[in-house]
N, CA, C and O atoms as a Tinker XYZ file with bonds, in Angstrom:
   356  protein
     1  N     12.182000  184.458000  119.941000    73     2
     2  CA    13.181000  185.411000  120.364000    64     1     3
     3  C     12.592000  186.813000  120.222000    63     2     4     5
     4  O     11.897000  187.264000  119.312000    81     3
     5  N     12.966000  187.304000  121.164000    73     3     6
     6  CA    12.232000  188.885000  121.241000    64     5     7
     7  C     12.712000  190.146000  120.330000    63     6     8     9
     8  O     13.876000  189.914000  120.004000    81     7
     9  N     12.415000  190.997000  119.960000    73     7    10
    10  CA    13.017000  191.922000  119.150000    64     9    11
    11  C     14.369000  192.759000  119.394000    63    10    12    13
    12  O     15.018000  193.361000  118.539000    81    11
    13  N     14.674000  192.633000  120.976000    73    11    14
    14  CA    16.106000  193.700000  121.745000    64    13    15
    15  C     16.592000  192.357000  121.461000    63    14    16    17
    16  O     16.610000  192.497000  120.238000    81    15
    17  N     16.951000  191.311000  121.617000    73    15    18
    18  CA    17.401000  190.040000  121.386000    64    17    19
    19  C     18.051000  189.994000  120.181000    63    18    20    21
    20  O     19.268000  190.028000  120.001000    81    19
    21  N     16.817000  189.884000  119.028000    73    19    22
    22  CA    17.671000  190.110000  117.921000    64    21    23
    23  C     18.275000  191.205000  117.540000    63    22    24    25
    24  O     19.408000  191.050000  117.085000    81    23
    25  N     17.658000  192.756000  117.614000    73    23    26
    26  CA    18.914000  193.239000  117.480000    64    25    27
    27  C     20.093000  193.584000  118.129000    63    26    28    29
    28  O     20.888000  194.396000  117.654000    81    27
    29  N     20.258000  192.984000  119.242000    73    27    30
    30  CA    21.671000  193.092000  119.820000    64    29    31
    31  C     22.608000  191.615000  119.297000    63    30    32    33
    32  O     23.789000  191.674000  119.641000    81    31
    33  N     22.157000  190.167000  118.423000    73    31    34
    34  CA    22.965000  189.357000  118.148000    64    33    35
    35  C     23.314000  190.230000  116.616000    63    34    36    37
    36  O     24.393000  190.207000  116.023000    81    35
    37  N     22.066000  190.981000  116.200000    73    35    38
    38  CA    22.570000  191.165000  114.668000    64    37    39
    39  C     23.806000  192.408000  115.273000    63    38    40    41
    40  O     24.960000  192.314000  114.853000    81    39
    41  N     23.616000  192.977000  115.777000    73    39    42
    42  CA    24.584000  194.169000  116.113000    64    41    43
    43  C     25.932000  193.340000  116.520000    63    42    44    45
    44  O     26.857000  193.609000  115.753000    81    43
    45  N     26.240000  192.487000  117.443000    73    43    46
    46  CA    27.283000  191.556000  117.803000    64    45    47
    47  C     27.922000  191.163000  116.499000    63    46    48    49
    48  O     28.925000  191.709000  116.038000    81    47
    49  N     27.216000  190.102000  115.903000    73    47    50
    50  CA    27.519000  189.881000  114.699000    64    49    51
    51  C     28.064000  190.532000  113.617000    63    50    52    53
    52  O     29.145000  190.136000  113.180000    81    51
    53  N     27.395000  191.632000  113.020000    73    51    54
    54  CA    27.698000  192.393000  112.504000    64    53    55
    55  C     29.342000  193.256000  113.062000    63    54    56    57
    56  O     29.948000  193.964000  112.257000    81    55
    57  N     29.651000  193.130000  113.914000    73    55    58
    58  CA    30.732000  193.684000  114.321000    64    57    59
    59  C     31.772000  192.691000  114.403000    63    58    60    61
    60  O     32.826000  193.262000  114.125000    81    59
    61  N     31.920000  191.794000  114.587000    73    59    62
    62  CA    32.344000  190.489000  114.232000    64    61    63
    63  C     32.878000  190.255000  113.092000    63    62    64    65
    64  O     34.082000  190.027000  112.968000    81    63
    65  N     31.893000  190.289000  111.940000    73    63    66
    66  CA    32.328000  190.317000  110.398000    64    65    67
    67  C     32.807000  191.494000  109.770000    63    66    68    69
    68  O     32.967000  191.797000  108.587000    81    67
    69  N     32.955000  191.954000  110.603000    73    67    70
    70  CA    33.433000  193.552000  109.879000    64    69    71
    71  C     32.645000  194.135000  109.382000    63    70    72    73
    72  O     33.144000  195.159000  108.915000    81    71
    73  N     31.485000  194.059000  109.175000    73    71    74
    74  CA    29.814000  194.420000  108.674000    64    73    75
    75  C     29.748000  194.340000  107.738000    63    74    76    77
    76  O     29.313000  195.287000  107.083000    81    75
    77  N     30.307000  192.679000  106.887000    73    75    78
    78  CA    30.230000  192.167000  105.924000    64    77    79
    79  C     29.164000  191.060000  105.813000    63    78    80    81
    80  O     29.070000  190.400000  106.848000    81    79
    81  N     28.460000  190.747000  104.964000    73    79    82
    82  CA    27.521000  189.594000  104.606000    64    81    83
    83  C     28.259000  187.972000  104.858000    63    82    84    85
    84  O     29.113000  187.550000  104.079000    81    83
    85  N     27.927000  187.421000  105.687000    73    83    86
    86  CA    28.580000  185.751000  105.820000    64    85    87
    87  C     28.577000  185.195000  104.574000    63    86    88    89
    88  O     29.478000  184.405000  104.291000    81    87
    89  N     27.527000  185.526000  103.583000    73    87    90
    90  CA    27.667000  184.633000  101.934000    64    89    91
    91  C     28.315000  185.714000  101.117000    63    90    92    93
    92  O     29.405000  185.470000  100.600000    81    91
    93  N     27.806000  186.764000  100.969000    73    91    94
    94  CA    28.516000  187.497000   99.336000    64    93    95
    95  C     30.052000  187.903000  100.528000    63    94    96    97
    96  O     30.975000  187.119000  100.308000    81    95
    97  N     30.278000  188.646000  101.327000    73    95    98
    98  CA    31.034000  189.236000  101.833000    64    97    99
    99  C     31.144000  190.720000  101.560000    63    98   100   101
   100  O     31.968000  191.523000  101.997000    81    99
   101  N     30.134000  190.896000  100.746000    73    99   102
   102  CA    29.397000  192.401000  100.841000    64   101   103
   103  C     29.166000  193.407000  101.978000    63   102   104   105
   104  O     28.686000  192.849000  102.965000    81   103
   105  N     29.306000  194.325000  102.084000    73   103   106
   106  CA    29.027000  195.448000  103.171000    64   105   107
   107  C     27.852000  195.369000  103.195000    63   106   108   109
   108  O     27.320000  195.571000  102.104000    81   107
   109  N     26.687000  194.980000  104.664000    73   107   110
   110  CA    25.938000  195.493000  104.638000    64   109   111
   111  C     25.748000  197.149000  105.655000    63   110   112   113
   112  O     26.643000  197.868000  106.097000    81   111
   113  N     24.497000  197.283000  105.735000    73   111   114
   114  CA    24.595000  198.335000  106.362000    64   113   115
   115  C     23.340000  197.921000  107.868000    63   114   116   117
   116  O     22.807000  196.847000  107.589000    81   115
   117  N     22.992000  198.275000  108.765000    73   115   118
   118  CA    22.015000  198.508000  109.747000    64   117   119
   119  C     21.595000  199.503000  110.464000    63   118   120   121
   120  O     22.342000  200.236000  111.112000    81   119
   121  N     20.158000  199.621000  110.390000    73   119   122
   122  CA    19.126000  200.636000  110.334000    64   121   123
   123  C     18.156000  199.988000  111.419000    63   122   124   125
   124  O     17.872000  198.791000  111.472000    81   123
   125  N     17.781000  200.804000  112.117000    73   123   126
   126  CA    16.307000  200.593000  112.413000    64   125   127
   127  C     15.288000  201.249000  111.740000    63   126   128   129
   128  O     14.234000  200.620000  111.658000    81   127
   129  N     15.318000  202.078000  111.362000    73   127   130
   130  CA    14.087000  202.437000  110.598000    64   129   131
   131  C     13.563000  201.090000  109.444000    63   130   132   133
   132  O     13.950000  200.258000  108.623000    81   131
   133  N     12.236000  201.746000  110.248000    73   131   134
   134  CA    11.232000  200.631000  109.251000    64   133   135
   135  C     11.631000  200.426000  107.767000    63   134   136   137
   136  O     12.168000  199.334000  107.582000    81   135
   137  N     11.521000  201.091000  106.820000    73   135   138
   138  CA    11.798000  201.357000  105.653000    64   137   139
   139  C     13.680000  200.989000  105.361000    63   138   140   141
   140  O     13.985000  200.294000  104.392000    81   139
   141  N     14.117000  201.210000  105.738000    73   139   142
   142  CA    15.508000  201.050000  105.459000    64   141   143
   143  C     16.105000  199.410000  105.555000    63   142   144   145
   144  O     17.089000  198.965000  104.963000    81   143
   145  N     14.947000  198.489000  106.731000    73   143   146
   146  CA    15.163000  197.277000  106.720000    64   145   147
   147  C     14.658000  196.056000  105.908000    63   146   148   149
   148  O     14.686000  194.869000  106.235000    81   147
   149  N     14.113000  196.720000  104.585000    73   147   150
   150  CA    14.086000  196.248000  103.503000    64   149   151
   151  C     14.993000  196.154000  102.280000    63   150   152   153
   152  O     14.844000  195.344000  101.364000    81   151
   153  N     16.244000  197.364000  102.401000    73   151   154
   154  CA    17.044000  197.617000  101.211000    64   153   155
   155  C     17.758000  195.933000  101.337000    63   154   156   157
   156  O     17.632000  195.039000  102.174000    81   155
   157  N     18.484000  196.052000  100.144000    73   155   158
   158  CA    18.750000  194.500000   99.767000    64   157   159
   159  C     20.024000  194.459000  100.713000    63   158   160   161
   160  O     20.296000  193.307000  101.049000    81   159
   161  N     20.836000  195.385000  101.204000    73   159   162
   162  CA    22.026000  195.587000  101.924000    64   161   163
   163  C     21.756000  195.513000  103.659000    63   162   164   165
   164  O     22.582000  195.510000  104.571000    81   163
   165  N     20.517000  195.466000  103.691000    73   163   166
   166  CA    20.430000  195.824000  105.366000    64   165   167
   167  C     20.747000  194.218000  106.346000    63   166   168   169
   168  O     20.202000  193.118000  106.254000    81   167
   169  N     21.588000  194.595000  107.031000    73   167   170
   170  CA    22.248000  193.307000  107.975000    64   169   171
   171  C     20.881000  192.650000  108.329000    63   170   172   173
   172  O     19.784000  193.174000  108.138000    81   171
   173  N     21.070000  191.650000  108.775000    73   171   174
   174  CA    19.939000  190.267000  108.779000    64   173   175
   175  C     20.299000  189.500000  109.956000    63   174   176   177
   176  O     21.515000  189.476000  110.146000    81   175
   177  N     19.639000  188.902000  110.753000    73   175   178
   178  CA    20.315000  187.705000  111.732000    64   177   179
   179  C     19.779000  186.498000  110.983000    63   178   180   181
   180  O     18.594000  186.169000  110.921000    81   179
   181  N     20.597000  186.012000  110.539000    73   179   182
   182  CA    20.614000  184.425000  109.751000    64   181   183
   183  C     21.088000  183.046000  110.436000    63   182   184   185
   184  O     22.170000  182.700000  110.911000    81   183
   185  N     19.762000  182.352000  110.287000    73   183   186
   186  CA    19.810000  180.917000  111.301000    64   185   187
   187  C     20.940000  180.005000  110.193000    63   186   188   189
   188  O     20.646000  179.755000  109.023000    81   187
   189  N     22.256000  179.595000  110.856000    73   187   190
   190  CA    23.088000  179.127000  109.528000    64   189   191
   191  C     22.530000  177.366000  109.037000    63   190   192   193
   192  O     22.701000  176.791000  107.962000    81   191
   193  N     21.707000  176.790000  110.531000    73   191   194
   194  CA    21.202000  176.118000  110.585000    64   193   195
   195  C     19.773000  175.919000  109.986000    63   194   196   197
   196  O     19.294000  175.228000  110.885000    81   195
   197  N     18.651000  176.079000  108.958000    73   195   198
   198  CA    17.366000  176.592000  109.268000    64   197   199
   199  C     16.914000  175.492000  110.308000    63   198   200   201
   200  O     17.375000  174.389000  110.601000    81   199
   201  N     15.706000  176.309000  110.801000    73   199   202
   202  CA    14.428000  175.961000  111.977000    64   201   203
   203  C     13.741000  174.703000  111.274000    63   202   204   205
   204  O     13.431000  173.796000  112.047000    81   203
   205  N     13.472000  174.525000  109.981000    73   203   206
   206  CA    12.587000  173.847000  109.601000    64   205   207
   207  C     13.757000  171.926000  109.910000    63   206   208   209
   208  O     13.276000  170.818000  110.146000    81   207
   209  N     15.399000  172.338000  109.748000    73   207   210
   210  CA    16.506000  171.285000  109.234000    64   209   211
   211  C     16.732000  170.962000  110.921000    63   210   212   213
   212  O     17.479000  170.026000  111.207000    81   211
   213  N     16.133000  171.684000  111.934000    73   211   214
   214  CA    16.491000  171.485000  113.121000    64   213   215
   215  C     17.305000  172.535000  114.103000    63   214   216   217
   216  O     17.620000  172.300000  115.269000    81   215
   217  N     17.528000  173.533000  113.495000    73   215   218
   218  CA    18.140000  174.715000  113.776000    64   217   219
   219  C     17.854000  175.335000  115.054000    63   218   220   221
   220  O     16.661000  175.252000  115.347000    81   219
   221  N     18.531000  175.891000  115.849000    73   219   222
   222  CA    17.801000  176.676000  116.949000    64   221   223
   223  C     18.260000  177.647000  117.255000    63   222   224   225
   224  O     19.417000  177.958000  116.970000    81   223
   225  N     17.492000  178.338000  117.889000    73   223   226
   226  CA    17.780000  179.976000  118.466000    64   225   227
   227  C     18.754000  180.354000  119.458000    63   226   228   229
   228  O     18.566000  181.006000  120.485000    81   227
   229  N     20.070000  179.739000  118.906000    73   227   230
   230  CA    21.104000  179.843000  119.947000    64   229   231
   231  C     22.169000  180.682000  119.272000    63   230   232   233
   232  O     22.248000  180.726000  118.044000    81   231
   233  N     22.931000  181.301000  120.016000    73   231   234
   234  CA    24.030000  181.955000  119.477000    64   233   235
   235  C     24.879000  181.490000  118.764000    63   234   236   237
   236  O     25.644000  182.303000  118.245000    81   235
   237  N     25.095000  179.863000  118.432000    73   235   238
   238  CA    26.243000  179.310000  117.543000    64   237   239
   239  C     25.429000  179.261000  116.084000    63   238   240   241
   240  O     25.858000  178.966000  114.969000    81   239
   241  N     24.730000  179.470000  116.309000    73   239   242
   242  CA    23.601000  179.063000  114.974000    64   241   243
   243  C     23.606000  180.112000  114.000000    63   242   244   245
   244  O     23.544000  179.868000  112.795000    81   243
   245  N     23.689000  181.497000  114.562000    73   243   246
   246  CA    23.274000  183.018000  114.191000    64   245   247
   247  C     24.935000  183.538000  113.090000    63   246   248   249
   248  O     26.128000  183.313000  113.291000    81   247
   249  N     24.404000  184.078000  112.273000    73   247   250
   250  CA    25.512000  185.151000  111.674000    64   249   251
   251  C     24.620000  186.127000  111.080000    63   250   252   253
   252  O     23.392000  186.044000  111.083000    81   251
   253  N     25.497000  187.304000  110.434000    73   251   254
   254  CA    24.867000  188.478000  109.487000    64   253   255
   255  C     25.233000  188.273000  108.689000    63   254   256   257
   256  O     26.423000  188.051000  108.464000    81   255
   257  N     23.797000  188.265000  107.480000    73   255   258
   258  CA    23.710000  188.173000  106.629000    64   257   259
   259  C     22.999000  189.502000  105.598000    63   258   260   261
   260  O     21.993000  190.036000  106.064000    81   259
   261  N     23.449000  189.941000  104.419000    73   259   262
   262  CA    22.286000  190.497000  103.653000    64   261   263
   263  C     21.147000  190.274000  103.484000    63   262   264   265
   264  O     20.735000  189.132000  103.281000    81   263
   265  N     20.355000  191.361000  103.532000    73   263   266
   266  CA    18.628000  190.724000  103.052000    64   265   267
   267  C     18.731000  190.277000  102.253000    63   266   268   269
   268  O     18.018000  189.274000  102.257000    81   267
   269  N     19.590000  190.449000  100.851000    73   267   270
   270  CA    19.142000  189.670000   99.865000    64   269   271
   271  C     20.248000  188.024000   99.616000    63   270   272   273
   272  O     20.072000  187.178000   98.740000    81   271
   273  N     20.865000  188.023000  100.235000    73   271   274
   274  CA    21.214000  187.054000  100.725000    64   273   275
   275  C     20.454000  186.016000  101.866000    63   274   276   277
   276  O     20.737000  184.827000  101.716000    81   275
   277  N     19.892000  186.215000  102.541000    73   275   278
   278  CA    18.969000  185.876000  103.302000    64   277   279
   279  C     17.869000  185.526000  102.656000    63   278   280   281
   280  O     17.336000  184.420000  102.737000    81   279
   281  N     17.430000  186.606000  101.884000    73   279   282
   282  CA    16.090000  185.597000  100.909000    64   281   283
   283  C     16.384000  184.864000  100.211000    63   282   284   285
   284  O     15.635000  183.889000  100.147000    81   283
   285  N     17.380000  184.877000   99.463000    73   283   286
   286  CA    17.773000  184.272000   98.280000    64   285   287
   287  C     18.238000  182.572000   98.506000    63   286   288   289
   288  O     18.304000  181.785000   97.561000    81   287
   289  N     18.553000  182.178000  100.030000    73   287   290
   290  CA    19.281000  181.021000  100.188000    64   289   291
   291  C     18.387000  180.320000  100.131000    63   290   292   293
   292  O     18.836000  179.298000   99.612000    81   291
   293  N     17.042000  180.141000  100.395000    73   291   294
   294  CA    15.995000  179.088000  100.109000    64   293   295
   295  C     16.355000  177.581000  100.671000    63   294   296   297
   296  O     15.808000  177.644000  101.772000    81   295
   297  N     16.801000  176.574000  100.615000    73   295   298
   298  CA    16.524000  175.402000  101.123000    64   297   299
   299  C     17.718000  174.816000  101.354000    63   298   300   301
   300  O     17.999000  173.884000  102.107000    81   299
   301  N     18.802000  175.853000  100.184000    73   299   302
   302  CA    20.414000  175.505000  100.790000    64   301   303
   303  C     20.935000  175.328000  101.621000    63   302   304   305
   304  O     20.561000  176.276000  102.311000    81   303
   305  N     21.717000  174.701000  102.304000    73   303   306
   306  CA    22.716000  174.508000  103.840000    64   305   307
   307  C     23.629000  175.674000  103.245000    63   306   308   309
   308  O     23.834000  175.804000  102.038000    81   307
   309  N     24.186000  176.558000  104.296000    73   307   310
   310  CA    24.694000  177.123000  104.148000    64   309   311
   311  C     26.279000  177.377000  103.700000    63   310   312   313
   312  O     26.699000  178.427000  103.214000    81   311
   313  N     26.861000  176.491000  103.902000    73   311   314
   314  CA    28.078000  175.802000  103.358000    64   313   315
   315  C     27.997000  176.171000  102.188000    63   314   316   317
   316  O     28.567000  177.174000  101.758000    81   315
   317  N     27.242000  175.371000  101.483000    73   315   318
   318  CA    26.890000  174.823000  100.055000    64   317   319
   319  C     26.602000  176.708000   99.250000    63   318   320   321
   320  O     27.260000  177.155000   98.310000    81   319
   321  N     25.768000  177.254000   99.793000    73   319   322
   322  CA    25.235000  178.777000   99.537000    64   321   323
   323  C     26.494000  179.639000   99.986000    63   322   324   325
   324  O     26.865000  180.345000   99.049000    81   323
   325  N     26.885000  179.720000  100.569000    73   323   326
   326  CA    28.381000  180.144000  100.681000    64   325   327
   327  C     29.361000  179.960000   99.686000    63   326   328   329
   328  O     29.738000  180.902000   98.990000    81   327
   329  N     29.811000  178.789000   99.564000    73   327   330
   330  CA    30.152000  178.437000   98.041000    64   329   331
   331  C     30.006000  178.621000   96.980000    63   330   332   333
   332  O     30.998000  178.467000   96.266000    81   331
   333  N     28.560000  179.087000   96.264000    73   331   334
   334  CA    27.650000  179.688000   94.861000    64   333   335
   335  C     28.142000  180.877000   95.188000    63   334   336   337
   336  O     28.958000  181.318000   94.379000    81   335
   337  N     27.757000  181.972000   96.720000    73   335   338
   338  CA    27.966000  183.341000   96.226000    64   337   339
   339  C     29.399000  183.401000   95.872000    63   338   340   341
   340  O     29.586000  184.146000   94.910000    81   339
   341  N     30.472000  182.854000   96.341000    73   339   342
   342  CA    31.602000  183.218000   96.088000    64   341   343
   343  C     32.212000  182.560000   95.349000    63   342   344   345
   344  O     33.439000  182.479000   95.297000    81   343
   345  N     31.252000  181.881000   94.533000    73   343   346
   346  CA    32.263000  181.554000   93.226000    64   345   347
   347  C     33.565000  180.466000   93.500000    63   346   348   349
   348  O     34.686000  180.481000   92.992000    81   347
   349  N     32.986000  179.534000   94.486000    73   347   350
   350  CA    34.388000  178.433000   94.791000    64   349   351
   351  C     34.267000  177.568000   94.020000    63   350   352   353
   352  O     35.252000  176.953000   93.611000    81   351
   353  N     32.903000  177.269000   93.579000    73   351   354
   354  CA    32.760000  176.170000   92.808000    64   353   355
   355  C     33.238000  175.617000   91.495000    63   354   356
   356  O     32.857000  174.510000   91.116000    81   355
């Protein structure tokens, strides 16, 4: 997927959630600047599916997520990681 690609699903998305994180439900924020798309808050396009579980680059697949939410989910299904950040468990 090309770079105007992704950021127009993260921008969609992000407007969608109210420009909240799909796991914590945290505010993130979005930047293009280089530097700013590292803070732990900066919106993310997150495969809810991963690529490796069979996931694909389609629009049902995609939400915004935090960077640090995004790194942090590691091998979890997202359901399940959804559940830990918010404390349902």
């Amino acid at each position: 997927m090309n770079t105007e690609t992704r950021r127009i699903y993260t921008l969609i998305l992000f407007h969608r959630q109210g420009g909240k994180c799909c796991y914590c439900n945290r505010f993130m924020m979005i930047s293009y600047e280089p530097r700013e798309r590292w803070r732990p808050n900066a919106a993310t396009l997150e495969h809810l599916r991963r690529k490796v579980d069979g996931g694909r680059d389609n629009r049902d697949n995609f939400a915004a997520a935090c960077k640090d939410c995004n790194n942090r989910r590691g091998k979890r299904d997202w359901l399940s990681y959804t559940s830990i950040k918010r404390n349902e468990f």
